[in-house]
matplotlib code that plots the C-alpha trace (Angstrom):
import matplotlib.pyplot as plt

x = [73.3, 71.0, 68.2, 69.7, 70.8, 67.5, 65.7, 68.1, 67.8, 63.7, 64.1, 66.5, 64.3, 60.8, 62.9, 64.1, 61.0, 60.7, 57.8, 56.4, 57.8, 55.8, 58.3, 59.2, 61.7, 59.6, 56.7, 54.4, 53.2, 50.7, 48.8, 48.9, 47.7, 45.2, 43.2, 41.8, 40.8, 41.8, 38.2, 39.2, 41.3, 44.7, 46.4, 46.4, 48.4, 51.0, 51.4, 54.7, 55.9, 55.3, 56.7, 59.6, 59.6, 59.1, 62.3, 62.8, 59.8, 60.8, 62.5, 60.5, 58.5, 54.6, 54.9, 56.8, 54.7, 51.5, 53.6, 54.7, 51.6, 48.7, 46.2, 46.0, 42.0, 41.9, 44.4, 44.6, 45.4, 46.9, 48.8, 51.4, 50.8, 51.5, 49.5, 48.6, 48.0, 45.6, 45.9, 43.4, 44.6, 41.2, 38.0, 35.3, 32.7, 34.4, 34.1, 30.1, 29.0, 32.1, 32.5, 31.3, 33.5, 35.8, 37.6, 39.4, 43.3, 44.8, 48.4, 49.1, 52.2, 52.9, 54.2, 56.3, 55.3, 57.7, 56.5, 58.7, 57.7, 58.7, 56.4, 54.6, 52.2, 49.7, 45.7, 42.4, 40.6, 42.4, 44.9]
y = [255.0, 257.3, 255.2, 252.0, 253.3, 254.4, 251.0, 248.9, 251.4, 251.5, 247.2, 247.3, 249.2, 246.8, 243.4, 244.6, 244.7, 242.8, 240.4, 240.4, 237.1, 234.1, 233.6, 235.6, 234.1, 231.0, 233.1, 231.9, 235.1, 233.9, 231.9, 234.7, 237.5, 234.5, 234.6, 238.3, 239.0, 235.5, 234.5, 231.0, 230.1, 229.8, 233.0, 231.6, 228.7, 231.0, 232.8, 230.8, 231.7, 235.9, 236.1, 234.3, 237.5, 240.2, 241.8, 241.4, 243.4, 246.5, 248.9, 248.0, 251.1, 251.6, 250.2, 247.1, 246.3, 246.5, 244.0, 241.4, 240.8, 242.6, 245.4, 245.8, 244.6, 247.8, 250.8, 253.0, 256.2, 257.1, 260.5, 262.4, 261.0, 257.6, 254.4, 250.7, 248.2, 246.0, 242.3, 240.1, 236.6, 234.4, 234.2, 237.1, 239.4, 241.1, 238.2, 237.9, 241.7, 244.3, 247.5, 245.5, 245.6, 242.7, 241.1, 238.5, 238.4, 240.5, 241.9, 245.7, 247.1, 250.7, 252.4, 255.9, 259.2, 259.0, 255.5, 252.7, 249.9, 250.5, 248.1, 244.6, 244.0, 241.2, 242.2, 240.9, 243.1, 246.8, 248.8]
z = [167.6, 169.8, 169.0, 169.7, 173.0, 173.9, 172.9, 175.1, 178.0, 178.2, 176.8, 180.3, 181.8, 181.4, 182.1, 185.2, 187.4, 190.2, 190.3, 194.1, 195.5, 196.9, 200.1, 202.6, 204.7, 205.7, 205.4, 202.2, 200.7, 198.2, 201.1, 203.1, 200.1, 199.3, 202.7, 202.3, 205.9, 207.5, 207.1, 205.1, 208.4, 206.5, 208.4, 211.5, 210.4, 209.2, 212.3, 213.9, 210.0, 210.4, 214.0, 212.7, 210.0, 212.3, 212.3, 208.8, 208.2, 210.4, 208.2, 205.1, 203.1, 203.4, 199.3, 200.0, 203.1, 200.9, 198.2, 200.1, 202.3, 200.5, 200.9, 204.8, 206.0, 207.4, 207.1, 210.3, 210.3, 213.9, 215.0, 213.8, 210.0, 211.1, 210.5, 210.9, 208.6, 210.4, 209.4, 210.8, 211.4, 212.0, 210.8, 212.9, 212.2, 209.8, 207.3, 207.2, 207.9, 206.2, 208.3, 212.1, 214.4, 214.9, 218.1, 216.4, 216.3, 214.5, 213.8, 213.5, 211.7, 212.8, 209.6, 210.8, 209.2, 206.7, 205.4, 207.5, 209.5, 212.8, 215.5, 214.6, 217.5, 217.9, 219.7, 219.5, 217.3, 216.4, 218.3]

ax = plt.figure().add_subplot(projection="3d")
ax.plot(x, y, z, "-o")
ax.set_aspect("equal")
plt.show()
């Protein structure tokens, strides 16, 4: 009986994983994930589509940030063990030479010292 118990539990346990989803609101995640570093052009189209989300993303851990939209282009680390993930939303020097310094639009989540979103801003390069 202990045995049985156990299988269904960890059986439970596997099938109950979330799979990251492909819509966020009326965001489309998997276009978003899919244009590392805006350089293909397809961010910028989804911009109306992210402001739209902007609230819904305040709140949200550092981990479930990093699901929905991807690995920030750059991770910032700022004061007081906060930091921004740096999403850049068009195509700039950062596509053709890694590392250069970019102007291009970008968006900037503030993630808190204990791992929440807590400001979405939108610059020209980083914060």
């Amino acid at each position: 009986m202990r045995r049985l118990s156990l299988f269904v539990f960890l059986t439970g346990s596997l099938f109950s994983c979330n799979s990251i989803p492909d819509q966020f609101g009326k965001l489309d995640l998997k276009k978003w994930r899919g244009d590392r570093g805006g350089c293909n052009g397809v961010r910028a189209t989804l911009v109306p589509d992210f402001r739209a989300e902007i609230q819904n993303l305040k709140g949200k851990t550092t981990n479930t940030i990093g699901e929905l939209l991807g690995r920030p282009d750059i991770n910032q680390i700022a004061d007081r063990n906060q930091k921004f993930y740096i999403y850049f939303l068009e195509k700039g020097s950062h596509c053709d030479q890694p590392g250069v310094k970019s102007n291009s639009r970008s968006v900037a989540i503030r993630m808190s010292a204990i791992g929440l979103a807590t400001e979405v801003t939108f610059q020209n390069g980083l914060p």
